[in-house]
C-alpha positions as CSV (number, residue, x, y, z in Angstrom):
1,X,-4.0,-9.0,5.2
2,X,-1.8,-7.2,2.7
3,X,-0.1,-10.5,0.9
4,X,-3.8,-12.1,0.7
5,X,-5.0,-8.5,-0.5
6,X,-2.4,-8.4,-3.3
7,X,-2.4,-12.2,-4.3
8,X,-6.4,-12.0,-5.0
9,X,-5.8,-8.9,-7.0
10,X,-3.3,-10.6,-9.0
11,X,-5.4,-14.4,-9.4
12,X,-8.5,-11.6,-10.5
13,X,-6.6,-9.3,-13.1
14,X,-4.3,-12.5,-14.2
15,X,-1.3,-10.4,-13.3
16,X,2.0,-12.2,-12.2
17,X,3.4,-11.2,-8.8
18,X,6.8,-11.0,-9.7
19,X,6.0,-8.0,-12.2
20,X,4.1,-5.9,-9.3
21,X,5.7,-3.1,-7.6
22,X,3.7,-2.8,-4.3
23,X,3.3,0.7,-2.2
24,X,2.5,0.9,1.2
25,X,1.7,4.1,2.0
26,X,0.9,5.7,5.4
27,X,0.4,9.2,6.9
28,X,3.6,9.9,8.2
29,X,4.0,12.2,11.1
30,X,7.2,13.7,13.1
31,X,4.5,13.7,16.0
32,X,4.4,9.8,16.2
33,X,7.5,8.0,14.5
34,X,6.1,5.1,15.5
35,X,3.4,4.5,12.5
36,X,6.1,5.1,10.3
37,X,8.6,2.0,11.4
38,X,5.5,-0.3,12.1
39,X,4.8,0.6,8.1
40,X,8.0,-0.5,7.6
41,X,8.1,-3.4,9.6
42,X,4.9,-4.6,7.3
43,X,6.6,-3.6,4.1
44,X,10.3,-5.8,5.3
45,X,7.7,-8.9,5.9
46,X,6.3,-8.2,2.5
47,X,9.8,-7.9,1.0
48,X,11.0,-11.3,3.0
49,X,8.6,-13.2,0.6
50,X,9.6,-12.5,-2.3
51,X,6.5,-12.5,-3.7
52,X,6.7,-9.0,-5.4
53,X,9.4,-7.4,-8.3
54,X,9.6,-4.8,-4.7
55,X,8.0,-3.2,-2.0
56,X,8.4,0.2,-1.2
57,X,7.1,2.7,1.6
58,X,5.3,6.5,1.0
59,X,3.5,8.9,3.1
60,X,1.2,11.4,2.9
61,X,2.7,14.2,5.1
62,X,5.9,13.4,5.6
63,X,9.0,11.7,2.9
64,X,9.1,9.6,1.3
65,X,6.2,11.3,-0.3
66,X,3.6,9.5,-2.4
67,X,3.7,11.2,-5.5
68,X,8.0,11.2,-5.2
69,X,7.9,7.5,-5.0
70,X,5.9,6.7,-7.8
71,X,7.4,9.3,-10.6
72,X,10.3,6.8,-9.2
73,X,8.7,4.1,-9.7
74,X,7.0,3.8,-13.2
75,X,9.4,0.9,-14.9
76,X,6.4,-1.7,-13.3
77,X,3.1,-1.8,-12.3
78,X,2.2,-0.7,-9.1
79,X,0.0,-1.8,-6.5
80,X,-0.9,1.0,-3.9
81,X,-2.4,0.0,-0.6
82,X,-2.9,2.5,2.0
83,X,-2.1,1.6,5.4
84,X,-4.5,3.7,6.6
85,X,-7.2,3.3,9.8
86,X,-10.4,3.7,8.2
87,X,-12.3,5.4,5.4
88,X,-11.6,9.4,6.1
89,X,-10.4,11.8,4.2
90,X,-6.5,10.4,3.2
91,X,-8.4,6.9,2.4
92,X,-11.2,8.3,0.0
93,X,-9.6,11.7,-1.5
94,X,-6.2,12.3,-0.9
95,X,-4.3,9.1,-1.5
96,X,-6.6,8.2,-4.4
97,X,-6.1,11.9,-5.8
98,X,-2.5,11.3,-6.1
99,X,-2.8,7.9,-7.2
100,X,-5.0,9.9,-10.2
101,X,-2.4,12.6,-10.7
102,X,0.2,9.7,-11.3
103,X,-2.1,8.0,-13.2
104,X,-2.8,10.9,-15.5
105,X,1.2,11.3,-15.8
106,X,1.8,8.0,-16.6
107,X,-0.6,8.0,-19.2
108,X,-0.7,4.6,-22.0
109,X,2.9,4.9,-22.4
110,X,4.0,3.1,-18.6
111,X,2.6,0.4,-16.9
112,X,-0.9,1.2,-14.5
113,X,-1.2,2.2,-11.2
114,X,-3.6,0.3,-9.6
115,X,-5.7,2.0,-6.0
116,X,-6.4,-1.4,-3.8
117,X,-8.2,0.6,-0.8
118,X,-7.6,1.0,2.5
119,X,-5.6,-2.0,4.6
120,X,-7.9,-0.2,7.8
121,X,-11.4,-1.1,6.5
122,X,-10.3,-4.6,5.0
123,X,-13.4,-7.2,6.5
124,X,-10.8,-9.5,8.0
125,X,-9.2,-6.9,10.6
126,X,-11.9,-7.3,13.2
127,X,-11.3,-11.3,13.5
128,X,-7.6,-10.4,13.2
129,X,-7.6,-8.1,16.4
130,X,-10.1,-10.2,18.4
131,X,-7.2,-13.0,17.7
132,X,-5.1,-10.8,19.0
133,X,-6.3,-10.4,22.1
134,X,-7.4,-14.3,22.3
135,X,-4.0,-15.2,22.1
136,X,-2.7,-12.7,24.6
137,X,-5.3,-13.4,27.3
């Protein structure tokens, strides 16, 4: 869902995938290390392609921290796509209120940071899970 997410923003802005810097970010929690290696696991798939100029990993609440990863990160254009469950409050005001504050830093002078949503509400994830379970029944 993320690679076909990516490749049709890059067909629709005509920008090459080789010169996007792509950002996975998750919440991030000591209470459930879990989300942050399956985050991981998605971002090394990502990586395997070599599709992207990289792919890196960021969290909300725990580090690497969102904001830390992009001031490190503004040589390319970025792609940001939360890996996130569904539309609550880290999906529509706190990622995309970092991804402004960056934005704001970054002003004309670097390349853009660019918000692609939520991997959690993306239309294909309910065909994708009842797939799942097809193939496991």
């Amino acid at each position: 869902m993320m690679e076909a997410r990516l490749t049709r923003y890059c067909e629709t802005y005509g920008v090459s995938s080789l010169s996007l810097s792509v950002l996975l970010v998750g919440h991030g929690s000591s209470r459930n290390p879990g989300r942050a290696r399956a985050l991981k696991r998605h971002a090394q798939r990502l990586e395997a392609g070599r599709l992207f100029a990289s792919v890196r990993v960021a969290h909300l609440e725990e580090v690497p921290l969102v904001p830390d990863v992009l001031a490190g990160n503004r040589g390319q254009p970025v792609a940001v796509i939360g890996y996130l469950a569904n539309d609550g409050v880290h999906a529509t005001r706190d990622l995309p209120g970092l991804i402004a504050e960056e934005r704001e830093k970054r002003g004309t002078a670097w390349p853009p940071v660019h918000d692609l949503g939520s991997i959690g509400t993306d239309e294909t994830l309910p065909r994708m899970m009842l797939d799942q379970v097809t193939t496991l029944v």
